[in-house]
N, C-alpha and C positions, 0 to 999 in steps of 0.2 A: 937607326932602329935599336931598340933595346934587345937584350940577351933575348930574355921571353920572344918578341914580335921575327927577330931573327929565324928562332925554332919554330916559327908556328906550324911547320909544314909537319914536323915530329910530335906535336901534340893534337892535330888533329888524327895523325894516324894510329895514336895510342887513344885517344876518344874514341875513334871509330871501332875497334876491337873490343873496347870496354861498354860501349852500349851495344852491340851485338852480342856479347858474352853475360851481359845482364840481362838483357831481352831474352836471350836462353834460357838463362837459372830464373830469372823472375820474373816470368809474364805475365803474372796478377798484376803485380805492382802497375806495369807500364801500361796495360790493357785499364786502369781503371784513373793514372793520368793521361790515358790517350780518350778516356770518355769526361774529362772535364772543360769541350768544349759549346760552341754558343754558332750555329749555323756552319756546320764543320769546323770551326775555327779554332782552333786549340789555345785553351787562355794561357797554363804555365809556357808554353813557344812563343806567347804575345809578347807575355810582360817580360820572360827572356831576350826577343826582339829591343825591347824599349830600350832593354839595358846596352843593345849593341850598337843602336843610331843616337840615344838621346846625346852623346858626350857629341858624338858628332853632326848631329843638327843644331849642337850649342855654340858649333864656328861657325855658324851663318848668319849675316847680317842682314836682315830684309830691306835696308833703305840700302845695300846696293845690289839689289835684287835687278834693277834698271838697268845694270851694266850690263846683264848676261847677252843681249842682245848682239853684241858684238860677235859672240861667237855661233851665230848663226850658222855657219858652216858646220859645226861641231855638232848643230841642234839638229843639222837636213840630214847631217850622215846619218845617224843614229838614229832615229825618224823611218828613212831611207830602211838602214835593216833588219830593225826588226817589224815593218809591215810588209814591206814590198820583197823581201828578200826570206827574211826566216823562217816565216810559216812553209814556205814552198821549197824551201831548199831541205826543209828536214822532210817532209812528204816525199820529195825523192829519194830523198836517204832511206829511210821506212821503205818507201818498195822494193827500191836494189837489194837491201841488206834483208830483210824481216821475207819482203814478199819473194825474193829472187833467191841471192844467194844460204840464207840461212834456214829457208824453208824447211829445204829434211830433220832440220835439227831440233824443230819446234810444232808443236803441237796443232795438228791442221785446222782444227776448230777454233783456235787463237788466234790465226796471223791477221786478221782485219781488225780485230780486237788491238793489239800489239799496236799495229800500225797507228790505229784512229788516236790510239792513249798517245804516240811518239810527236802527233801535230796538236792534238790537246795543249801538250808542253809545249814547244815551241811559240804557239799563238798570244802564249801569258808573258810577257815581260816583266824582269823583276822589277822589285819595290823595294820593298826593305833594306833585303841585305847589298843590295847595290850600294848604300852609304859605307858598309864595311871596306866593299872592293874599292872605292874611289877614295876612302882614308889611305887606307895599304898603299894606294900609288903617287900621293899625296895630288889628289884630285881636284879640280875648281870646285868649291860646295855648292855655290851659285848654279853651277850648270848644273851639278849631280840632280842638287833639288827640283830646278824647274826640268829636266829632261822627265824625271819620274813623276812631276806635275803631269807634264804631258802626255805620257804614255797609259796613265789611270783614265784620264778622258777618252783618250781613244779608243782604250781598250772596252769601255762602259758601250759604245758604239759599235767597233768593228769584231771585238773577241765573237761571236755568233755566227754572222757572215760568214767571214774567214773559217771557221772550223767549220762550217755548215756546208760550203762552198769543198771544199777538200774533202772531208768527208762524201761526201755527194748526196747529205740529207735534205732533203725541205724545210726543215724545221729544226734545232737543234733548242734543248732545255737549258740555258744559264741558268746557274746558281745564281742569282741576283741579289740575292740575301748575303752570301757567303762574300762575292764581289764589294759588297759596300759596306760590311762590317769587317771586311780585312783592310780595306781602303782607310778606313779609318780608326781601326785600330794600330796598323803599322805607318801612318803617316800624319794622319791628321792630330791623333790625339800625340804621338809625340813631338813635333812640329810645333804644337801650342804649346806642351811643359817645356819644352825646350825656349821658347822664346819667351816665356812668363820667366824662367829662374835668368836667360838671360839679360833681362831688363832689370831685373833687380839687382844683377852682379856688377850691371857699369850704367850705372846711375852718378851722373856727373861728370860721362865719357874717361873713367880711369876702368882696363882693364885686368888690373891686377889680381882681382878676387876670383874671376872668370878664368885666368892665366892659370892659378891655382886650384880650382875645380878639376878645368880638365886635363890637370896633369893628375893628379891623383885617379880622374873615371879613365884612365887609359886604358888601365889595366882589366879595371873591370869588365869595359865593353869586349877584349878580347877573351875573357874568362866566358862571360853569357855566350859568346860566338861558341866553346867547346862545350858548355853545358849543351847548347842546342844541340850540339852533335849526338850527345850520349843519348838525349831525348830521342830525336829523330831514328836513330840506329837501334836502338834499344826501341822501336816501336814495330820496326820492320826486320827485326833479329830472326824469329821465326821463318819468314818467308826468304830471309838469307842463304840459310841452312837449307833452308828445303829443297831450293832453287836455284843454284849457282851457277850451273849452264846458262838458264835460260837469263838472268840476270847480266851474266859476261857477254851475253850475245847482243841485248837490249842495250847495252852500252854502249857497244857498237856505234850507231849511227849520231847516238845522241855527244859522244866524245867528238866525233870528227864535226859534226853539227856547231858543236862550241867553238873549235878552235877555227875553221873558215869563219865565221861570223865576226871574230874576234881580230881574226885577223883583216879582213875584208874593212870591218872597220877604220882599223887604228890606219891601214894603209891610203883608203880613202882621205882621213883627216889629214894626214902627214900630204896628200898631193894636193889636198884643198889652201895648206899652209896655215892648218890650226893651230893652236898652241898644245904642248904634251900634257900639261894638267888638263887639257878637254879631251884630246885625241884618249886617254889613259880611261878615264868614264866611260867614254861614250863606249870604247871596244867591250866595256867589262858589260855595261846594260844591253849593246847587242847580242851577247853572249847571252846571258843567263836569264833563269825562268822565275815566273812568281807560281812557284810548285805549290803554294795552296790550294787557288786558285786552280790549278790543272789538274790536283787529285780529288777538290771535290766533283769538277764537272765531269770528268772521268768515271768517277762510282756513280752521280747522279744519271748519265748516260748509259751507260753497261755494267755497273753493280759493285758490287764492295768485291767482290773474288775474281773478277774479269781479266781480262789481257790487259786491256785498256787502262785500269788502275794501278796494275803493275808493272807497266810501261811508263806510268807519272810517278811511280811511287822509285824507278831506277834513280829519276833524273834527282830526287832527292838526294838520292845516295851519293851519288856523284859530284852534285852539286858543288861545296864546297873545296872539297881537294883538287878539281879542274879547277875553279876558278882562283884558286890561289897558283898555282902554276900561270893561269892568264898574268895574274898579279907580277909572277917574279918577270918573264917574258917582257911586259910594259916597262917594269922600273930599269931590268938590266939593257934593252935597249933605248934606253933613253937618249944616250948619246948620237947612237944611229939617226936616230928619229931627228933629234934636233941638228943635225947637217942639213936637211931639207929643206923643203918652203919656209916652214914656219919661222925658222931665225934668220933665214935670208930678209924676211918681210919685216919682222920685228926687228932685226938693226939695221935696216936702210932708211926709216928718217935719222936714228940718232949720228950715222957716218954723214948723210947728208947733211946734217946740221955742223956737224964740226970741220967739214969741208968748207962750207959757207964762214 
């Protein structure tokens, strides 16, 4: 890792302070780029996004797209928790913590509100910035790609259900608009420029020009990663300050939420005898949220001032800096990890062979 990628932990935390402290001093400014969007969708966040996956959907080769298959173990775990497992495990979190224990502490006319916003999140799986997380741990792309393939599908299907089902609605309103123009602004359309520039880079099967791209966009993609930060923090600066209790408390369930998910995964893969470039993905996509996605259905559901929106709008906050601790947790146990199934399985044909 480079000096910069080394630190990143200390410049998002000096981003973080610096878009709250701009969101202070200047909420014209951000109040009038947080209205430069297109079905909730914030375009300078998008084309910030492009900048942080395009370098890395540029290491992905689609003719061995075929191979992912192998790690099908890697594909059911992660599958596994964030349907069968996450939405329900943060609904319990929300009632213990939100409905039970922190009740006195917060506002009586909000705690359903609170809660509803806490499995909003959780029901959304990331997208996007999942490519970040499975760079940082130097990730299969293969699988990173087709896992968030899979989970867009799904989600097109069961995000409803599920929060409708938890919630205990009849009916619940998806954004459906916001759903398929985020879908394809943070995956498909970069996906495509990604493999338009990489066809033209290794033309003739030499990847040297490619080689040289993306070491030059390294930097960059982790620069878009801090801008994002200032944007996002600096949009919710106000409500920082306003709100600080009720924000440290909202975090609450959604921290512990992260780190079982995270972990529940990566330990699953490791007794499945995945390999650590998938087990490292998969725990980061069980983990985290597509918080577009869960703060427009949240206002669309209960309003722009709600519990509920402010409950999605924590998990932004938090977003990043938990899941870069997931990140150091994956890399620095790696050795742990690979004592397990997985190197036991992957070098028993090569001793078998040299036995024979």
């Amino acid at each position: 890792m480079s000096l910069f990628e080394r630190y990143l932990t200390v410049w998002v935390g000096l981003c973080i302070v610096v878009g709250i402290a701009l969101g202070h001093v200047m909420p014209g400014l951000f109040q009038t780029v947080g209205r430069l969007e297109v079905a909730r969708v914030n375009i300078p966040v998008a084309v910030l996004i492009w900048l942080m996956v395009i370098p890395m959907l540029l290491k992905i080769d689609f003719g061995a797209m075929r191979t992912v298959g192998r790690h099908w173990r890697g594909i059911g775990v992660t599958l596994a928790v964030n349907w069968a497992v996450k939405p329900f495990s943060m609904a319990l979190l929300g009632w213990l913590f939100i409905g039970y224990l922190f009740r006195p502490l917060l506002p009586a006319g909000e705690i359903d509100s609170y809660i509803a916003g806490l499995i909003i999140l959780a029901a959304a799986p990331c997208t996007a910035m999942v490519f970040v997380w499975s760079n940082l741990t130097k990730g299969e792309p293969h699988f990173t790609l087709s896992q968030v393939a899979l989970n867009d599908a799904i989600m097109i299907v069961a995000f409803a259900p599920i929060v409708g089902l938890l919630l205990g609605l009849s009916a619940i309103t998806v954004p459906w608009l916001t759903l398929a123009l985020s879908v394809a602004l943070y995956i498909v359309i970069p996906v495509i420029v990604a493999q338009l520039i990489r066809t033209a880079l290794t033309q003739g099967g030499k990847t040297a020009r490619l080689d040289a791209l993306l070491k030059r966009l390294q930097p960059l993609s982790l620069v878009a990663l801090l801008a994002t930060l200032v944007l996002l923090f600096g949009f919710q600066g106000e409500q920082i300050l306003a709100q600080p209790m009720i924000i440290a408390l909202l975090a609450v369930p959604i921290l512990i939420q992260v780190y079982f998910n995270a972990g529940l995964a990566y330990l699953m893969n490791r007794a499945a005898g995945e390999e650590h470039c998938v087990a490292g993905p998969s725990a980061l996509i069980g983990a985290s949220n597509f918080f577009e996605l869960a703060v427009a259905a949240a206002i669309s559901l209960f309003g722009f001032q709600s519990g509920a929106a402010l409950a999605t709008v924590v998990g932004v906050l938090i977003e990043v800096p938990v899941m870069l601790s997931v990140v150091a947790i994956v890399n620095r146990s790696k050795g742990w990890y690979e004592r397990g199934n997985a190197v036991s399985r992957a070098q028993r044909p090569s001793s078998e062979s040299s036995a024979s």
